[in-house]
C-alpha positions in Angstrom: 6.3 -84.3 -47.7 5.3 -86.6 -51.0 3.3 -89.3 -50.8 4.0 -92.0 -53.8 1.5 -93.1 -56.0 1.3 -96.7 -54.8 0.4 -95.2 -51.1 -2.2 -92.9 -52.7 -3.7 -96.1 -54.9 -4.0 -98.0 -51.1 -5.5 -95.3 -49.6 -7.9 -95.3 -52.5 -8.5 -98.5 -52.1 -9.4 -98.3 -48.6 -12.0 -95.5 -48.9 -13.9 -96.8 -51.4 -14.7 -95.1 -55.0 -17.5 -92.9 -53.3 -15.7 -91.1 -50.2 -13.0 -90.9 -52.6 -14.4 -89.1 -55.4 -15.7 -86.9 -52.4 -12.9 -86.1 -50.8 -10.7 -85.3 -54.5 -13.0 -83.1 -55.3 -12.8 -81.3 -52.4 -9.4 -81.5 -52.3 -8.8 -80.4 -55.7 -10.9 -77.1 -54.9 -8.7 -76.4 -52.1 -5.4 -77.1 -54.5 -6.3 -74.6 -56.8 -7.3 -71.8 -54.3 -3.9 -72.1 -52.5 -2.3 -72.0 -56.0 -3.7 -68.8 -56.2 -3.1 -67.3 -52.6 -0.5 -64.5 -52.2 1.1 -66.4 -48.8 1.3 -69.3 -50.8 4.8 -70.6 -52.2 4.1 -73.6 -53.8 1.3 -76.4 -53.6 1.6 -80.1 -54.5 -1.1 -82.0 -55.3 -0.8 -84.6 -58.1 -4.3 -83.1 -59.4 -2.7 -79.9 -60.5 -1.4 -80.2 -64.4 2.0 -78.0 -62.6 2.7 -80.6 -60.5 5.5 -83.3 -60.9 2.9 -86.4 -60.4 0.2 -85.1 -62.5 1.0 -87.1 -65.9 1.5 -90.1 -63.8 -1.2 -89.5 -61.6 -3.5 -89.0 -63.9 -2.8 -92.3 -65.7 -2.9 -94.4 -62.8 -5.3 -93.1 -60.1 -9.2 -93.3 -60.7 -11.9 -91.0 -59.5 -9.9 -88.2 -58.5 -6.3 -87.7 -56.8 -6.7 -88.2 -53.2 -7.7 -86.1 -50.3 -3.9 -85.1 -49.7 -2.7 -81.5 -50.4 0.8 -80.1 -49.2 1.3 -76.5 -49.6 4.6 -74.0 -47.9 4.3 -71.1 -46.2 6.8 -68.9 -45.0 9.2 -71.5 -45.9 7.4 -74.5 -44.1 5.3 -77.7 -45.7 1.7 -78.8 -44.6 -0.4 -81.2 -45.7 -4.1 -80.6 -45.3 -6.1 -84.0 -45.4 -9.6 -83.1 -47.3 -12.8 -84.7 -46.2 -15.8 -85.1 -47.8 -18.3 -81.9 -48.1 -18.8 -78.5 -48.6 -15.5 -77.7 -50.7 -16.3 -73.5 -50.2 -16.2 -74.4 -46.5 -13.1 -76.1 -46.6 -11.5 -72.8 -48.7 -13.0 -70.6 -46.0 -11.5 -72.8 -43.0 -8.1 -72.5 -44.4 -8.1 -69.0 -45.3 -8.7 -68.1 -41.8 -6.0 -70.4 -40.8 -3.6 -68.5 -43.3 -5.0 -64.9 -42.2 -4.0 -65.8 -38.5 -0.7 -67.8 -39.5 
């Protein structure tokens, strides 16, 4: 379910600053509304101050923390892979995933 650092740098590295700024941004919307959501029971994402990574995270990684959020539900892990765009469709996507889960 966790993705290191070093993989998250690469895949940095691979995007480009741009998509990557895009896509954290996005992705860090999306961390904090499932933080918040009552069918939520946890959420990792090293861009959340709760989570285990963050200090590290925030020391290593530039431009944001990575498209890659894992959140469990009824006792089950996903990861949702952000992509760049409109983060308040991306938060309405999911919560219609969640309300038909």
């Amino acid at each position: 379910m966790d993705i290191s650092l070093d993989e998250l740098e690469e895949l940095s590295a691979q995007m480009g600053p741009d998509r990557w700024r895009q896509v954290s941004d996005v992705a860090q919307v999306v961390a904090n509304y499932l933080r918040c959501h009552p069918r939520v029971e946890a959420v990792r994402y090293p861009g959340l101050k709760s989570d285990p990574l963050f200090e590290r995270a925030a020391q290593t990684l530039r431009g944001g923390f990575g498209p890659l959020v894992h959140y469990e539900v009824d006792g089950q892990w996903h990861c949702l892979e952000c992509s760049p765009g409109d983060a308040k469709d991306a938060v309405l996507e999911l919560e219609e995933r969640l309300r038909d889960a």
